[in-house]
N, C-alpha and C positions, 0 to 999 in steps of 0.2 A: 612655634615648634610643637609643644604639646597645650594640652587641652588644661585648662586651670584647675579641674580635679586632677589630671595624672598629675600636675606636680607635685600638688598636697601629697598623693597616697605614696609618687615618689622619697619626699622629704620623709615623712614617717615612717617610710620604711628601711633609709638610709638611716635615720635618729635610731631604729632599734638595733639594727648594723652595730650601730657604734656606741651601742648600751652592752651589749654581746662583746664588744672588744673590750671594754671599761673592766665587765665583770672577767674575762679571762685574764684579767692584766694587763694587757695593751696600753696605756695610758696615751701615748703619742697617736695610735692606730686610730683610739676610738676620737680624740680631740681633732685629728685631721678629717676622718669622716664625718664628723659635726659641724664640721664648715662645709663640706660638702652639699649635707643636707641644708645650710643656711640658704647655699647657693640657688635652691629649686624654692628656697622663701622668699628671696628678694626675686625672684624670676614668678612670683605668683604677685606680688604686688608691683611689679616694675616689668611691663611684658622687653622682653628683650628686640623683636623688629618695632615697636616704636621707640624704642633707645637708638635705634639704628636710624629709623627715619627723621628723628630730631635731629641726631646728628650731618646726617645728608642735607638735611635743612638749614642747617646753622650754615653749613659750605655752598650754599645754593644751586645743591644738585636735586631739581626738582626730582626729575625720573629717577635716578636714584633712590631718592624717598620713596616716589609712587611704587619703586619695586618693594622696597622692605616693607609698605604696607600693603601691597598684593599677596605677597604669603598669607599672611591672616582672610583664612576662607571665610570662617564664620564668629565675626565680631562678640556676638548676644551668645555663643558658650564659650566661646577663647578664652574672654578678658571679663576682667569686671568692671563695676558702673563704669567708676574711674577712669576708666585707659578705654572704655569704649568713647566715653567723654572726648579721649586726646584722637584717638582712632575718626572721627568725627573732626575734631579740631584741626588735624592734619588735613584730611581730606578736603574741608573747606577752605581753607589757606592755599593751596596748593590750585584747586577748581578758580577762585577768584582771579586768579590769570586767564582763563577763558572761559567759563561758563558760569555765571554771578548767580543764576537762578538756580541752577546743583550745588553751588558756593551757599546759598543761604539757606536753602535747606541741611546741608551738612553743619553748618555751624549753629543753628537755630536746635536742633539735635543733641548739639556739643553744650551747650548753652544748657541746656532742660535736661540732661544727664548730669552736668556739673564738672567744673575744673576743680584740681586740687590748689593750684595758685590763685593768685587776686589779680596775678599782673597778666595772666591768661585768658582771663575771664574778659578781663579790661579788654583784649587786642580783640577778643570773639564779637565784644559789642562793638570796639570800635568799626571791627572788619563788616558788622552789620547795619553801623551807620552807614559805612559811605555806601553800600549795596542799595539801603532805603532810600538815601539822595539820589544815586542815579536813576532810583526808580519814579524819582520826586515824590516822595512820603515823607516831605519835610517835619511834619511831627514827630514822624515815629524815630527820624534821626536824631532831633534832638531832645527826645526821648532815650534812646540808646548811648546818645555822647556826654547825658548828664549821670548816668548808670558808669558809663566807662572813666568817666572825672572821680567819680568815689571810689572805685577801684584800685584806679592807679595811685597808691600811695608814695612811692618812689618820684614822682614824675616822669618814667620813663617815654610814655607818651604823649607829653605833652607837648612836642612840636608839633605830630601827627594831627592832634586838637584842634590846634592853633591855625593849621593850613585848611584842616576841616571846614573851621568855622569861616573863614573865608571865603570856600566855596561854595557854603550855602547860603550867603550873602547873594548870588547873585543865580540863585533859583529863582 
């Protein structure tokens, strides 16, 4: 939607908005335009079309997603490291349905920017092991699935592991 400075210069300019309502008395005015302004803080650290494309994702409406991340024109002043990180993470997630060689580059991207999760990070490598295996780079696979083993502390993926390691049993 907007550019990650217009939301700062947004938010500080609604924050003195409602320094202005504080000082004439408003107590209600100025505490509701402070969450106002909170609103363009969490929308500087949290971009709002990949809150929208995770969710499309969670529902497995690829193109859906791919739409809410085709708004974001230009990733590198949009967003920060971060969510260009996820902006990447999405896009490679999404490509590894058809085109595995734009899939690892976007997530090889996503990977070397950095997730803010552990259990993300884990799916990036994993999604790059089995990329490696099809490409038969069985090292760098499992290289990549013993990286995604320390990651995933949950065990969330570890059935995905499990079926992994089977598979490349018989490379």
């Amino acid at each position: 939607m907007f550019n990650k400075n217009i939301k700062l210069v947004l938010a500080g300019l609604i924050t003195v908005w409602s320094i202005y309502q504080f000082v004439q008395g408003n107590i209600m005015n100025g505490l509701s335009i402070l969450l106002l302004a909170g609103i363009f803080i969490l929308l500087y650290f949290k971009n709002e079309f990949i809150l929208l494309a995770f969710l499309q994702l969670r529902k497995q409406n690829f193109p859906g997603a791919q739409k809410y991340l085709s708004y974001i024109k230009n990733p590198e002043s949009a967003l920060i490291t971060k969510q260009q990180g996820y902006y990447n993470y999405l896009h490679g997630i999404m490509l590894s349905q058809t085109n595995i060689t734009q899939a690892e580059k976007f997530l090889r991207k996503a990977v070397k920017l950095g997730l803010s999760m552990d259990h993300d990070l884990a799916m990036a490598k994993l999604q790059l092991a089995g990329i490696a295996m099809t490409k038969r780079r069985k090292r760098e696979a499992t290289n990549l699935m013993a990286e995604a083993k320390k990651l995933d502390k949950q065990g969330m993926l570890k059935e995905q592991m499990q079926m992994m390691k089977q598979q490349m049993k018989k490379i």
